[in-house]
C-alpha positions in Angstrom: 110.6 114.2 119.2 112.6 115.0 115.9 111.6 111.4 114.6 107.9 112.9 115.0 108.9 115.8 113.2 110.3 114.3 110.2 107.4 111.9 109.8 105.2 115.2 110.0 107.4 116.8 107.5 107.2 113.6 105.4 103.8 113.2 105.3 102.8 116.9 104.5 105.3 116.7 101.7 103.5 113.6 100.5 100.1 115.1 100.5 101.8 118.0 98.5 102.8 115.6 96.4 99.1 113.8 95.7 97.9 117.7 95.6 100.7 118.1 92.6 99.8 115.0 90.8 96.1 115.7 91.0 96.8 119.0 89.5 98.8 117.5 86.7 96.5 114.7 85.6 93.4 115.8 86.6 92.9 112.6 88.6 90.5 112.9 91.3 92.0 109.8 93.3 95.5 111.7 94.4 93.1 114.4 95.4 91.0 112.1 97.9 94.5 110.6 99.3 96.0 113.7 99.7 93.0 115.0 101.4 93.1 111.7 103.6 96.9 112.0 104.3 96.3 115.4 105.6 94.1 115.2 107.5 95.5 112.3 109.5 99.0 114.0 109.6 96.9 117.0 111.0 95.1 114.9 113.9 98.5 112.9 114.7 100.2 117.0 115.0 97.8 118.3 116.9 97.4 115.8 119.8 101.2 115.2 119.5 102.1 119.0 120.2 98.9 119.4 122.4 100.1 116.2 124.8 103.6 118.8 124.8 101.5 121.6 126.1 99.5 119.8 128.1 102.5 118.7 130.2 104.1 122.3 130.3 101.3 123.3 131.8 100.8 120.7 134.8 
């Protein structure tokens, strides 16, 4: 579970990081992959944590 959460941690950081560059340059690929990157680090979050609820509750 901590591995999870520092590939979470990692990949929001990275899509900061296109987010940055695209602000710097003005590039509209970094935008695009940090879009991508976010939203697949979202998905992978939110069926991670809602497989943890999903047991507390059974």
């Amino acid at each position: 579970m901590l591995l999870f959460r520092w590939v979470i941690f990692f990949l929001l950081l990275a899509a900061g990081t296109c987010f940055a560059f695209h602000a710097a340059t003005g590039r509209p690929h970094y935008k695009r992959w940090g879009l991508v990157i976010l939203k697949w680090t979202l998905i992978a979050a939110f069926g991670f944590f809602g497989v943890l609820i999903f047991e507390r509750v059974l």
